[in-house]
Biopython code that builds the backbone (N, CA, C, O; Angstrom):
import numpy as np
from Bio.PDB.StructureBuilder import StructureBuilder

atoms = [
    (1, "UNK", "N", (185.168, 151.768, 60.636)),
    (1, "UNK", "CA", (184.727, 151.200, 61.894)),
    (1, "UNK", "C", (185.220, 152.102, 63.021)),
    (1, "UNK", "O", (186.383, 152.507, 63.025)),
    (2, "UNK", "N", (184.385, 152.405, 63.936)),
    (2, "UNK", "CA", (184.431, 153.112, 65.188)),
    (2, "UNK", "C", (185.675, 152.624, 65.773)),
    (2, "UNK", "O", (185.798, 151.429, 66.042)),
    (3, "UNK", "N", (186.678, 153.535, 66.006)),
    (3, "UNK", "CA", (187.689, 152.610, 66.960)),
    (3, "UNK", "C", (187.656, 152.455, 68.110)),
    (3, "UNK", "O", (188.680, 151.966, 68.589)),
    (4, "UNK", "N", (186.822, 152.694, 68.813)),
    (4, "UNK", "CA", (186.371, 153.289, 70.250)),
    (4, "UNK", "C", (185.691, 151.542, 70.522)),
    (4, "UNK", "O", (186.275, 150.847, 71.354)),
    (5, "UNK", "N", (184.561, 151.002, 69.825)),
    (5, "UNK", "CA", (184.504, 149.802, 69.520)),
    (5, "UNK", "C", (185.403, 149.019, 70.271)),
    (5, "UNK", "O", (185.335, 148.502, 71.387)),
    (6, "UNK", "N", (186.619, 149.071, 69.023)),
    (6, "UNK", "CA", (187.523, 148.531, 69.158)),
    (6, "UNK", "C", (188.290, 148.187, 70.461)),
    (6, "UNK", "O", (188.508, 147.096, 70.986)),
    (7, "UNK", "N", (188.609, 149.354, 70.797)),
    (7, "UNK", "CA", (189.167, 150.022, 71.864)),
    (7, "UNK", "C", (188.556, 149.093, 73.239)),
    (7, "UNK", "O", (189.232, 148.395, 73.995)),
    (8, "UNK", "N", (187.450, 149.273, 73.274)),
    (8, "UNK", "CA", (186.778, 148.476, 74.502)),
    (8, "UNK", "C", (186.106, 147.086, 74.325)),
    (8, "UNK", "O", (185.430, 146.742, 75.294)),
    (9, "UNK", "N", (186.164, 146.068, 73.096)),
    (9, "UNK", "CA", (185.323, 145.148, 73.123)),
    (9, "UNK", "C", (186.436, 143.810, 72.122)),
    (9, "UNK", "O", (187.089, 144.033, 71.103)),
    (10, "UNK", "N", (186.320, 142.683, 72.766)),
    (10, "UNK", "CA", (187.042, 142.141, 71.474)),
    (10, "UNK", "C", (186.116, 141.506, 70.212)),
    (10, "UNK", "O", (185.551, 140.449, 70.494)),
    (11, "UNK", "N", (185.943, 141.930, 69.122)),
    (11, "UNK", "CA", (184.797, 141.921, 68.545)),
    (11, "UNK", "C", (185.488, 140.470, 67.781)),
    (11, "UNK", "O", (186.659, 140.089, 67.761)),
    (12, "UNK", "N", (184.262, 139.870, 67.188)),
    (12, "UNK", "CA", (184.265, 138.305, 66.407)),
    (12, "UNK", "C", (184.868, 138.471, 65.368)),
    (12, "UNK", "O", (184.767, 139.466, 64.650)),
    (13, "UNK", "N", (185.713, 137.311, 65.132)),
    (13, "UNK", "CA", (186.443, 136.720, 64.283)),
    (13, "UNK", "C", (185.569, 136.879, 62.721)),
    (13, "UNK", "O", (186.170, 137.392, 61.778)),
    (14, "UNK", "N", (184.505, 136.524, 62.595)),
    (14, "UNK", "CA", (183.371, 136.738, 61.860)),
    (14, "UNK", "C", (183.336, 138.274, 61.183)),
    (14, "UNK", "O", (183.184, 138.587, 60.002)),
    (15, "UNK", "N", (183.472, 138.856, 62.003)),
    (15, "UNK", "CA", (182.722, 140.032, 62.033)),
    (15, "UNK", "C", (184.518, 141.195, 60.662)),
    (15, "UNK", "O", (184.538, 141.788, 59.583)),
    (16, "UNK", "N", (185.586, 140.823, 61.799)),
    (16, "UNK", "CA", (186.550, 141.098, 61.108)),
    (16, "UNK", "C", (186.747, 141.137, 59.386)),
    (16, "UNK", "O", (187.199, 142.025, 58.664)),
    (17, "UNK", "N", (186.242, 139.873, 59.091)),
    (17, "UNK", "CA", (186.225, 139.257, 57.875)),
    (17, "UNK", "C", (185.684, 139.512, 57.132)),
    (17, "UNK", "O", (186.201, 139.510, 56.014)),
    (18, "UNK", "N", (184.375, 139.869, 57.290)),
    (18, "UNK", "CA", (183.199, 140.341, 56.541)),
    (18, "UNK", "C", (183.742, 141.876, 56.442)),
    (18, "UNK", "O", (183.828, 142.125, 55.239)),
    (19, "UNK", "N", (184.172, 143.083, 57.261)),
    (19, "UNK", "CA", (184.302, 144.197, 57.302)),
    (19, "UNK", "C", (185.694, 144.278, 56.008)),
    (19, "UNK", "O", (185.792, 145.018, 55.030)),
    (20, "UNK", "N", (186.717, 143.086, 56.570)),
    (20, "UNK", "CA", (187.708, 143.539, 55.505)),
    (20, "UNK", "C", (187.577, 142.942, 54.088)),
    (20, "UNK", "O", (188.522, 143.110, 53.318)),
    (21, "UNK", "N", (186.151, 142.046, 53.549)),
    (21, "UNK", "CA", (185.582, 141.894, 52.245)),
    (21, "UNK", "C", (185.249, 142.942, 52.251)),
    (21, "UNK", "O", (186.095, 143.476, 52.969)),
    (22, "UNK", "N", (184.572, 143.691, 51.947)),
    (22, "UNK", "CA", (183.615, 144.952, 52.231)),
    (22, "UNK", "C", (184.766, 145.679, 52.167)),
    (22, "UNK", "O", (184.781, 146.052, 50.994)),
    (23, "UNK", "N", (185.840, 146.155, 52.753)),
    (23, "UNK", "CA", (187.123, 147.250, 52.236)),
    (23, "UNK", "C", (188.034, 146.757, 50.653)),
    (23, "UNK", "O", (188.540, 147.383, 49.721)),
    (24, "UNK", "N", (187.893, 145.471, 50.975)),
    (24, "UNK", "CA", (188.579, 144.562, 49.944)),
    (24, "UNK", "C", (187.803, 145.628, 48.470)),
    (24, "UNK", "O", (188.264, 146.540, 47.783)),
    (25, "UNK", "N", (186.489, 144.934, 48.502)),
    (25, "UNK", "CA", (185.793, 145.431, 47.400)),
    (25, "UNK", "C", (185.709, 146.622, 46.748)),
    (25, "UNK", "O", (185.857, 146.961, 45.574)),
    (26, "UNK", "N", (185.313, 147.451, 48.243)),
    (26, "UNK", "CA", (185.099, 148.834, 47.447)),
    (26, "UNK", "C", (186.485, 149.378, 47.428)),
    (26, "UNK", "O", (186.500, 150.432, 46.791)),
    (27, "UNK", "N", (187.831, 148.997, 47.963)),
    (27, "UNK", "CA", (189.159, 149.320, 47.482)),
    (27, "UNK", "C", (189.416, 148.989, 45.960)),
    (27, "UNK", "O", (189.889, 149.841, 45.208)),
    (28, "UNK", "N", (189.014, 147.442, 45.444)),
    (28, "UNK", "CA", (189.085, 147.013, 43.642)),
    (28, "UNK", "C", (188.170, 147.927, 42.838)),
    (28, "UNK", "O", (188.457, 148.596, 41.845)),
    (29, "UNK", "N", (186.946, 147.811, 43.509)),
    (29, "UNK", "CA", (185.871, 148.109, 42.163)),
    (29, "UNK", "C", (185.098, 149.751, 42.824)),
    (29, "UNK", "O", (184.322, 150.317, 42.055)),
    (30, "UNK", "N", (185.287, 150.208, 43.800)),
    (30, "UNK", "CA", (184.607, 151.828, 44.017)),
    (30, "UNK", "C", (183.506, 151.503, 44.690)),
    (30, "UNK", "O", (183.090, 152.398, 45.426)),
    (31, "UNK", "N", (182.825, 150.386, 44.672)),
    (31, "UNK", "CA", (181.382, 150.048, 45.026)),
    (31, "UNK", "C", (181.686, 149.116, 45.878)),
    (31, "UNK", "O", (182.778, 148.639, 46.186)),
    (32, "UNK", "N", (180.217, 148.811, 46.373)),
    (32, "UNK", "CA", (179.829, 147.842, 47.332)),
    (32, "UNK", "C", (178.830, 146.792, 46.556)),
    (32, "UNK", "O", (178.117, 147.340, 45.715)),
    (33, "UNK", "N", (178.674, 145.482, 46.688)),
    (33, "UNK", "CA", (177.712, 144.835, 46.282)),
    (33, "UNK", "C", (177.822, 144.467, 44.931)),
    (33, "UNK", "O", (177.332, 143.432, 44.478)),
    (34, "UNK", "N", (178.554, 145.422, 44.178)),
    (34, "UNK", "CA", (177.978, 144.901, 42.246)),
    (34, "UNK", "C", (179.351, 143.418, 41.753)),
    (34, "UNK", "O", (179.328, 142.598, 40.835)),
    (35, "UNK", "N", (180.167, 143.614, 42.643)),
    (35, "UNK", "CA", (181.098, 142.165, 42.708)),
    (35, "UNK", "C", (181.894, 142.506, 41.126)),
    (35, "UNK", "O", (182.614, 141.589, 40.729)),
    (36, "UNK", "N", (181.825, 143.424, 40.463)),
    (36, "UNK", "CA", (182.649, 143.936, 39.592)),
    (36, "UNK", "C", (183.813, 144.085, 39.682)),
    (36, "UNK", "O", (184.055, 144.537, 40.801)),
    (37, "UNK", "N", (184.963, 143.911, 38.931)),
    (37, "UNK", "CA", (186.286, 144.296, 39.078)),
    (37, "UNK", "C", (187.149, 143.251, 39.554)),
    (37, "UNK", "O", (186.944, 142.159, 40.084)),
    (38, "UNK", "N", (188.318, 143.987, 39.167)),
    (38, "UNK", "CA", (189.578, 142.782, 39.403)),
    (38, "UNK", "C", (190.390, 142.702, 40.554)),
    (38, "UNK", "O", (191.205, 143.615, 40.421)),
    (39, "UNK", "N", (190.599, 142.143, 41.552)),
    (39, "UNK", "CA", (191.517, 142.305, 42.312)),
    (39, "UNK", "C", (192.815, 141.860, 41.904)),
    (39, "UNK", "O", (193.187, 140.701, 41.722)),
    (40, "UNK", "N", (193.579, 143.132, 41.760)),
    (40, "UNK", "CA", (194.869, 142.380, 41.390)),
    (40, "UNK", "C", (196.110, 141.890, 42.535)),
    (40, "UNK", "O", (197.263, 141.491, 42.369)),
    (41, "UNK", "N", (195.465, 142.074, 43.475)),
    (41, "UNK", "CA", (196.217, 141.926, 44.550)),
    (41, "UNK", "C", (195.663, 141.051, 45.837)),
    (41, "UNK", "O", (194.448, 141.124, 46.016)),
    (42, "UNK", "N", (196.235, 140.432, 46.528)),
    (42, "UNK", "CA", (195.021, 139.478, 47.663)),
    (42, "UNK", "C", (195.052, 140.891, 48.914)),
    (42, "UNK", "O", (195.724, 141.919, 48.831)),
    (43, "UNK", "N", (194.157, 140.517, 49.941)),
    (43, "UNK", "CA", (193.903, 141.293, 51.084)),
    (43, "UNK", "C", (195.360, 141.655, 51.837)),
    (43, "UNK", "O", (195.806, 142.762, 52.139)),
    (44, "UNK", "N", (195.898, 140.408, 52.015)),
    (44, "UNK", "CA", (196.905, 140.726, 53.086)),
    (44, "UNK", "C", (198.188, 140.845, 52.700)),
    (44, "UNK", "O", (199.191, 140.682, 53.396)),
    (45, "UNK", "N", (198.077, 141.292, 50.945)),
    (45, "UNK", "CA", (199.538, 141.623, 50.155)),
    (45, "UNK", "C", (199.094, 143.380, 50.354)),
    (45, "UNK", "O", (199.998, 144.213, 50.422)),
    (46, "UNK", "N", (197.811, 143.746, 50.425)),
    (46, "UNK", "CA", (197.288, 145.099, 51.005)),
    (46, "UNK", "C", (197.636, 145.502, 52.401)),
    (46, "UNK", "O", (197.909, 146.634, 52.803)),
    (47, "UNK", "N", (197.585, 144.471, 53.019)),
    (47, "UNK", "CA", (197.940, 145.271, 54.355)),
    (47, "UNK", "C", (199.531, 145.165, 54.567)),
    (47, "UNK", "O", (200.119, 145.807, 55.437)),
    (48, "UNK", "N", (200.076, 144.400, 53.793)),
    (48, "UNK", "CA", (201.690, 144.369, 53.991)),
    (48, "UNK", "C", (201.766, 146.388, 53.982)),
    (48, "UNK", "O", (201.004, 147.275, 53.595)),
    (49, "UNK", "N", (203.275, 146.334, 54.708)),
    (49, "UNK", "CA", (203.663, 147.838, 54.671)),
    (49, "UNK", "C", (203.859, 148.128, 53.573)),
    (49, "UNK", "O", (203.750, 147.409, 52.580)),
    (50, "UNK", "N", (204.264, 149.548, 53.659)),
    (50, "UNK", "CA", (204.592, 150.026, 52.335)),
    (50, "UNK", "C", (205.777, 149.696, 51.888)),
    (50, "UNK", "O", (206.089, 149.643, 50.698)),
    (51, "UNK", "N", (206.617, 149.416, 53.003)),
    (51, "UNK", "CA", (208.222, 149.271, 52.818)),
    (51, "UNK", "C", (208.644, 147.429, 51.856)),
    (51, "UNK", "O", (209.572, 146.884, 51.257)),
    (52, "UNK", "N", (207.094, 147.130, 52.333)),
    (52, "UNK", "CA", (207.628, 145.671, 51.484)),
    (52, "UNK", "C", (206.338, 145.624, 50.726)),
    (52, "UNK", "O", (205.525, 144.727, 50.505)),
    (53, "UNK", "N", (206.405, 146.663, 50.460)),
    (53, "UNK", "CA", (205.075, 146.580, 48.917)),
    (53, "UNK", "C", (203.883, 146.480, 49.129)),
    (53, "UNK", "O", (203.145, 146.215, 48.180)),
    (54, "UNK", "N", (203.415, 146.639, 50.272)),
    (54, "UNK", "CA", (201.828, 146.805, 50.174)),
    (54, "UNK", "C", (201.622, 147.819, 50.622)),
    (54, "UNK", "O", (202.633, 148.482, 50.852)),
    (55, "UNK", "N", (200.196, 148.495, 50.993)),
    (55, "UNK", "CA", (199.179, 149.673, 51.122)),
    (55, "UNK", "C", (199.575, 150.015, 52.603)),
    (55, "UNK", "O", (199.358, 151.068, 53.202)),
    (56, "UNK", "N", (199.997, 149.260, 52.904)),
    (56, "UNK", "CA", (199.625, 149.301, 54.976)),
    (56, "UNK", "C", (198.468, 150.061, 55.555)),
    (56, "UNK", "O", (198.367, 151.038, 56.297)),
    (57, "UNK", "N", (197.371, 149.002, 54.753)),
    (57, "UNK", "CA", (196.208, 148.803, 55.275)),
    (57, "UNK", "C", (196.167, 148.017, 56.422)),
    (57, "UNK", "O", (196.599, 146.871, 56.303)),
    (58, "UNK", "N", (195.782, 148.340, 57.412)),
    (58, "UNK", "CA", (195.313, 147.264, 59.229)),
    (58, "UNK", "C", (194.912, 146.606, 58.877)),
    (58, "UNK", "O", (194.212, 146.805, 57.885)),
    (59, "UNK", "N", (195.086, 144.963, 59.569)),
    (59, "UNK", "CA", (194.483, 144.581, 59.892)),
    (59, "UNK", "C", (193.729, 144.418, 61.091)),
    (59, "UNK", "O", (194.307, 144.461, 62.177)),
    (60, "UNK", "N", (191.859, 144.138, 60.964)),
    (60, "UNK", "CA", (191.660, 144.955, 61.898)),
    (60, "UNK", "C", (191.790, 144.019, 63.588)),
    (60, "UNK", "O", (191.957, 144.641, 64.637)),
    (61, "UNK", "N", (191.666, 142.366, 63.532)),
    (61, "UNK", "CA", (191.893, 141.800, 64.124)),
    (61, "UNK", "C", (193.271, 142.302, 64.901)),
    (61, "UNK", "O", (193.162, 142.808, 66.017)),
    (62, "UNK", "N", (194.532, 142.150, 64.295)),
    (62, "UNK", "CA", (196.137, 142.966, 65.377)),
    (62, "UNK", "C", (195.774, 144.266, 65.861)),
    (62, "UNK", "O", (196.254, 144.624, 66.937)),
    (63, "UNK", "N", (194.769, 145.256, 65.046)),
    (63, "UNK", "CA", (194.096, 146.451, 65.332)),
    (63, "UNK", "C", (193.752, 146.480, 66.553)),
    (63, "UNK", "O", (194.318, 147.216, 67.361)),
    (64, "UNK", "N", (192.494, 145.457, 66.957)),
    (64, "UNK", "CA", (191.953, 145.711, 68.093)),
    (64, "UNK", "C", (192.490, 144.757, 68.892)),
    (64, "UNK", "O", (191.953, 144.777, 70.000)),
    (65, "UNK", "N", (193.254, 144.007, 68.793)),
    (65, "UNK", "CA", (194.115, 143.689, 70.359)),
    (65, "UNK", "C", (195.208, 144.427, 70.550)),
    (65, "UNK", "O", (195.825, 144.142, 71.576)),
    (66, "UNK", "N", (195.773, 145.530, 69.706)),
    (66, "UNK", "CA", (196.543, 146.551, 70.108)),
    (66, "UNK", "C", (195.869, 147.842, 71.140)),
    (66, "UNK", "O", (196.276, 148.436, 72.139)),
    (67, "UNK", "N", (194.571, 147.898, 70.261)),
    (67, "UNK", "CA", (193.724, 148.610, 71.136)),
    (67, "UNK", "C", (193.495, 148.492, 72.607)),
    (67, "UNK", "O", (193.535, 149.340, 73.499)),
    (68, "UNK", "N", (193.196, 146.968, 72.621)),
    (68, "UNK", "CA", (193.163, 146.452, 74.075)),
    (68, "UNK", "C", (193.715, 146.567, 74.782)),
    (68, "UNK", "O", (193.546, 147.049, 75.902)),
    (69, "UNK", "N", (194.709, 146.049, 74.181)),
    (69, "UNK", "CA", (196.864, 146.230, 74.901)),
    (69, "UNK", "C", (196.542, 147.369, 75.738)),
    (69, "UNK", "O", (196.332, 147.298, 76.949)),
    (70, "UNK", "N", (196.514, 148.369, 75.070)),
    (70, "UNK", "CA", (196.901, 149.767, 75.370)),
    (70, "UNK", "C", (196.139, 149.767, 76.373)),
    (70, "UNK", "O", (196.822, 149.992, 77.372)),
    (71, "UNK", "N", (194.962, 149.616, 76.649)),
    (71, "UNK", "CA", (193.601, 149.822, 77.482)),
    (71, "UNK", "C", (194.280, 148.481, 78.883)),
    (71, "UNK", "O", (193.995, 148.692, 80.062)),
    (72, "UNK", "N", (194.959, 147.483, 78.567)),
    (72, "UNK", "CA", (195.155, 146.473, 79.379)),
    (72, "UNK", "C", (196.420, 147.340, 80.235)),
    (72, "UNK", "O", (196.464, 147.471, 81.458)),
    (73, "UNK", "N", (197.184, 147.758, 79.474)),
    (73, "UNK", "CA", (198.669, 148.956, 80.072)),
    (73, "UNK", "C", (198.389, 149.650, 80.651)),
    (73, "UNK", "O", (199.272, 149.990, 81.437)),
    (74, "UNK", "N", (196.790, 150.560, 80.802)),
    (74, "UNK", "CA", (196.586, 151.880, 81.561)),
    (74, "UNK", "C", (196.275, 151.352, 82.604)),
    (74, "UNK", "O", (196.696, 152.014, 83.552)),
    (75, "UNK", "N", (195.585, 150.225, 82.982)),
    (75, "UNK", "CA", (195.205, 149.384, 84.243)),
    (75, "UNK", "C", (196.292, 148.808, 84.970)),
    (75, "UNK", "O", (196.164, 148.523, 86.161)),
    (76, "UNK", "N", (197.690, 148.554, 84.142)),
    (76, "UNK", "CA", (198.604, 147.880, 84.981)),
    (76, "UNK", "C", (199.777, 149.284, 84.789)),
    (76, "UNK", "O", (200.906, 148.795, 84.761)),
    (77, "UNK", "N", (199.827, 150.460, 84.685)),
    (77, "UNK", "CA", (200.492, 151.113, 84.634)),
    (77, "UNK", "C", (199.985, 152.408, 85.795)),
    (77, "UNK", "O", (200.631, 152.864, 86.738)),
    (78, "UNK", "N", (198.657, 152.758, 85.337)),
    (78, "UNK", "CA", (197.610, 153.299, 86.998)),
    (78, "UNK", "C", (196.820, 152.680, 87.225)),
    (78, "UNK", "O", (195.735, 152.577, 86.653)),
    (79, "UNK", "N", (197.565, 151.687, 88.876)),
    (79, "UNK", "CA", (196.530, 151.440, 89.452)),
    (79, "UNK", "C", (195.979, 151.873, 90.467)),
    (79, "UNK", "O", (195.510, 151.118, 91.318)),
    (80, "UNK", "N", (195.931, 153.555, 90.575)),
    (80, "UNK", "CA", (195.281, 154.446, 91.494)),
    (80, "UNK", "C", (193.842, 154.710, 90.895)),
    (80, "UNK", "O", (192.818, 154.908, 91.548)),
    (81, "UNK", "N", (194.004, 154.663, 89.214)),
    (81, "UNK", "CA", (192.629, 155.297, 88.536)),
    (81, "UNK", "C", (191.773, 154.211, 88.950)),
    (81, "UNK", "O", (191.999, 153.068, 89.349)),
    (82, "UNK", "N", (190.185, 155.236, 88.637)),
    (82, "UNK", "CA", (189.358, 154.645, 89.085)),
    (82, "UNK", "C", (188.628, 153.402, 88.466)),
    (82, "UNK", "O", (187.904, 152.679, 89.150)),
    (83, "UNK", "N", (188.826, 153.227, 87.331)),
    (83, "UNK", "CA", (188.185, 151.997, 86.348)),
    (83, "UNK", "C", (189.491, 150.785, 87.221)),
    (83, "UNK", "O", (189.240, 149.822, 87.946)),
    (84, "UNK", "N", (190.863, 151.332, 86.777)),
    (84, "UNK", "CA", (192.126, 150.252, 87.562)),
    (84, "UNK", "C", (191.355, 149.177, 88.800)),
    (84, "UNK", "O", (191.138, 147.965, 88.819)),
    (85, "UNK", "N", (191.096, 150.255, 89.736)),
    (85, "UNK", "CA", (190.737, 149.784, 91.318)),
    (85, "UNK", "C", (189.102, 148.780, 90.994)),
    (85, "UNK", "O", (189.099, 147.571, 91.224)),
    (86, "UNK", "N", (187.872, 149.473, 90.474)),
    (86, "UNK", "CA", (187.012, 148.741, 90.055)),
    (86, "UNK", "C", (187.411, 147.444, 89.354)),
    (86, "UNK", "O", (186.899, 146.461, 89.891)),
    (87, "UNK", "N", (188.054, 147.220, 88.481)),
    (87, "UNK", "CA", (188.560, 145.940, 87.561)),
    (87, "UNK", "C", (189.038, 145.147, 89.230)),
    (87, "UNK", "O", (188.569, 144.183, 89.835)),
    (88, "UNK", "N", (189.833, 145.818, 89.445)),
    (88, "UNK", "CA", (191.090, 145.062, 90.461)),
    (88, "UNK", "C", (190.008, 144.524, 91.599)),
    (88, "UNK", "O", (190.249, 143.435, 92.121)),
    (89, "UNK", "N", (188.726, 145.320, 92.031)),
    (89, "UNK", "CA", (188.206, 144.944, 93.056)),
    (89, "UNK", "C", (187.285, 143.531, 92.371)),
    (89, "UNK", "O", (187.074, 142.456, 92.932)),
    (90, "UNK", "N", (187.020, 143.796, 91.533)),
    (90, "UNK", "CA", (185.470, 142.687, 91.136)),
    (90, "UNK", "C", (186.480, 141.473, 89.906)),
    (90, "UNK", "O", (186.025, 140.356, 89.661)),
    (91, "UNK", "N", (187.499, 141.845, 89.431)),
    (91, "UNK", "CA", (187.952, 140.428, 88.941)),
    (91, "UNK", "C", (189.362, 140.178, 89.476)),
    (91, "UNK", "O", (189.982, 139.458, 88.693)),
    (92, "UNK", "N", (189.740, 140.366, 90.046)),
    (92, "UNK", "CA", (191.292, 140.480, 90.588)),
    (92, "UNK", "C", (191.780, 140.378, 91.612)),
    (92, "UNK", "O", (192.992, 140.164, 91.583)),
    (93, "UNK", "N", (191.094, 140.480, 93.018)),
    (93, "UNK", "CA", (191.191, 141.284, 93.882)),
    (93, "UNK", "C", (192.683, 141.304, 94.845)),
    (93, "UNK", "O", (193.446, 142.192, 95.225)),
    (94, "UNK", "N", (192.590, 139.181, 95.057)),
    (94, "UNK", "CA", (193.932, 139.009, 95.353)),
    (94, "UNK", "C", (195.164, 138.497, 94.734)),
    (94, "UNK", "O", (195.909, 137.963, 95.556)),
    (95, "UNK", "N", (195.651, 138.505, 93.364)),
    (95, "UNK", "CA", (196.339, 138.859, 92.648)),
    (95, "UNK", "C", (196.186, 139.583, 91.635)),
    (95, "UNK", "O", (195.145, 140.133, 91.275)),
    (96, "UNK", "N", (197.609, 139.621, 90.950)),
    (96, "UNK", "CA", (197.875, 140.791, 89.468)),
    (96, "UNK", "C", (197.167, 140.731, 88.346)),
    (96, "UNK", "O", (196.531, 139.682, 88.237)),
    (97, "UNK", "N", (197.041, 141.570, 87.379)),
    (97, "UNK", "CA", (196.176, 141.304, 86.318)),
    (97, "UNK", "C", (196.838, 140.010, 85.406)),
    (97, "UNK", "O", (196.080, 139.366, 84.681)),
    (98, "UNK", "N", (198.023, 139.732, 85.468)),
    (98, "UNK", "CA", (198.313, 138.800, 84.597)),
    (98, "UNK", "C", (198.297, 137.194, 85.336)),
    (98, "UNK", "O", (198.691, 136.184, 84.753)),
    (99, "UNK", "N", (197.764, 137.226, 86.708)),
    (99, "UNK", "CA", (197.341, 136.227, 87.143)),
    (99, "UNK", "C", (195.929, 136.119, 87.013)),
    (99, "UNK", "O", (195.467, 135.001, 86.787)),
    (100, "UNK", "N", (195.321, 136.899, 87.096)),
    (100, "UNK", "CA", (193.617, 137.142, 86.903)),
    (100, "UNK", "C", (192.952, 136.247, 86.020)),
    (100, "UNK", "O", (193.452, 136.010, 84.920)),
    (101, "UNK", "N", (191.543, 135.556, 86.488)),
    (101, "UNK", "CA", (190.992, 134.637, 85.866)),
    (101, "UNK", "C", (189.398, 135.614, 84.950)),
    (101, "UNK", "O", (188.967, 136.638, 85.479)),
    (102, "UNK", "N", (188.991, 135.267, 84.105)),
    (102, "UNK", "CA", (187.417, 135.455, 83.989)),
    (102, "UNK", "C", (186.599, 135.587, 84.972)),
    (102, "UNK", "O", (185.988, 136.645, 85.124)),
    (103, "UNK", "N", (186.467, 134.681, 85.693)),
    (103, "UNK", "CA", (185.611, 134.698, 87.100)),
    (103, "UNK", "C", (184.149, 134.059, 86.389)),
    (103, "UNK", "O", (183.961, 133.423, 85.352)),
    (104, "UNK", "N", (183.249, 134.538, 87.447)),
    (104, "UNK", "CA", (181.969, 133.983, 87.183)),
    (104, "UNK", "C", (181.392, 135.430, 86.469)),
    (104, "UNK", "O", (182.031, 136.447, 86.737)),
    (105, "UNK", "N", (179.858, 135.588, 85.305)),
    (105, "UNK", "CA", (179.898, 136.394, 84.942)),
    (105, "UNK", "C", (180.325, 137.598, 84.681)),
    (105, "UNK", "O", (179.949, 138.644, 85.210)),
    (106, "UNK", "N", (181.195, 137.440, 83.779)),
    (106, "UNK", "CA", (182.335, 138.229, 83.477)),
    (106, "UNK", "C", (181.852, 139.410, 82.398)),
    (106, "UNK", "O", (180.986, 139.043, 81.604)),
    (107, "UNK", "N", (182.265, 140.631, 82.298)),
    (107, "UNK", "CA", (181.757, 141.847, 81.248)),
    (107, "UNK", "C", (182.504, 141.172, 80.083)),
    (107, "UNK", "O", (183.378, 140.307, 80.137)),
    (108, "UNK", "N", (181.922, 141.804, 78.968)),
    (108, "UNK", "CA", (182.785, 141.993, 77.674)),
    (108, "UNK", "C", (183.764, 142.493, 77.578)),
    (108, "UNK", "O", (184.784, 142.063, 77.039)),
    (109, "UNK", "N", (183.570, 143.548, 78.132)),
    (109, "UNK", "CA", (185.112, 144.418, 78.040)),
    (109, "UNK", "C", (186.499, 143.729, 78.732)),
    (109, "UNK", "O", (187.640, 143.778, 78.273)),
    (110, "UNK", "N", (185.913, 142.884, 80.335)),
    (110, "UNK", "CA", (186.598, 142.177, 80.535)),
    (110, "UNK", "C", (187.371, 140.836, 79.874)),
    (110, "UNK", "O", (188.522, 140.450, 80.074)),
    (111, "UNK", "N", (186.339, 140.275, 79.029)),
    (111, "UNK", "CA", (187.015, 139.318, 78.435)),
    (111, "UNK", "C", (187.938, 139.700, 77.103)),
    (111, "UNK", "O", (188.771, 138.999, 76.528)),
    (112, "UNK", "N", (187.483, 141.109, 76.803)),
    (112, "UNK", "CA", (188.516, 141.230, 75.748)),
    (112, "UNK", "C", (189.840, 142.025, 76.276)),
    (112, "UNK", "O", (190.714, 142.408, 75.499)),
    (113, "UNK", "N", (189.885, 142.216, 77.601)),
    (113, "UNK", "CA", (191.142, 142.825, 78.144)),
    (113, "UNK", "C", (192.103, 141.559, 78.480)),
    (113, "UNK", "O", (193.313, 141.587, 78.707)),
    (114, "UNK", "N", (191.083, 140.256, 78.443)),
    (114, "UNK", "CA", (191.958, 138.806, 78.731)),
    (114, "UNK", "C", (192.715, 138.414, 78.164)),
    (114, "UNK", "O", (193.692, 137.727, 78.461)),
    (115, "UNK", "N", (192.079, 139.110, 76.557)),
    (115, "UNK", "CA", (192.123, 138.119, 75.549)),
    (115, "UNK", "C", (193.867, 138.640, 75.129)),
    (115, "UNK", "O", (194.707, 138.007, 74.491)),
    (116, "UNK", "N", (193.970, 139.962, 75.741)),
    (116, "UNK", "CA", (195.400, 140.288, 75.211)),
    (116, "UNK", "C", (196.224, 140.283, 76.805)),
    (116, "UNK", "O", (197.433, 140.506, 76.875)),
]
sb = StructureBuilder()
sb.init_structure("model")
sb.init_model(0)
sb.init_chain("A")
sb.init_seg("    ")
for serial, (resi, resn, name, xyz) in enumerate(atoms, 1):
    if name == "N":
        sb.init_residue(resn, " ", resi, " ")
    sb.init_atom(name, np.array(xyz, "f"), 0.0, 1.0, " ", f" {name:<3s}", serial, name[0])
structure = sb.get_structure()
């Protein structure tokens, strides 16, 4: 998955799930679709670290609100840049980002910068 995606959108709960069946699978059996093979292990004994026995495979849900994070930090860390001042003017204007509401039609990108 594109991390760039990630990076700018908070994508569905749905969507997560289905992507990490789909790694699940073709991690057990090589393939996609033929539902062959054993999992000897569950998903999220896979994403455990390595240090406590799993793959430290992402998950991609903590994935992309880390993503966000980061993207939510460059806005409250420069707020000279120019995306900063745009955000700050059209959802923010007279308080901080961590007072900041949705507003009335709100972007995507905005609501997933909320969401973290």
């Amino acid at each position: 998955m594109s991390s760039y995606a990630m990076m700018v959108f908070l994508l569905p709960v749905t969507l997560y799930s289905e992507i990490e069946n789909i790694m699940n699978e073709y991690w057990w059996t090589g393939s996609i679709g033929s539902g062959k093979g054993i999992r000897w292990r569950v998903w999220n004994g896979l994403c455990d670290p390595k240090m406590k026995g799993g793959l430290g495979f992402r998950k991609l849900r903590e994935m992309n609100l880390a993503l966000l994070g980061k993207q939510a930090w460059r806005l409250i860390t420069n707020p000279d840049s120019l995306v900063a001042r745009v955000y700050k003017s059209r959802y923010f204007p007279n308080c901080s980002y961590f007072d900041a509401k949705a507003g009335s039609n709100p972007s995507f990108i905005w609501h997933g910068l909320l969401a973290v």
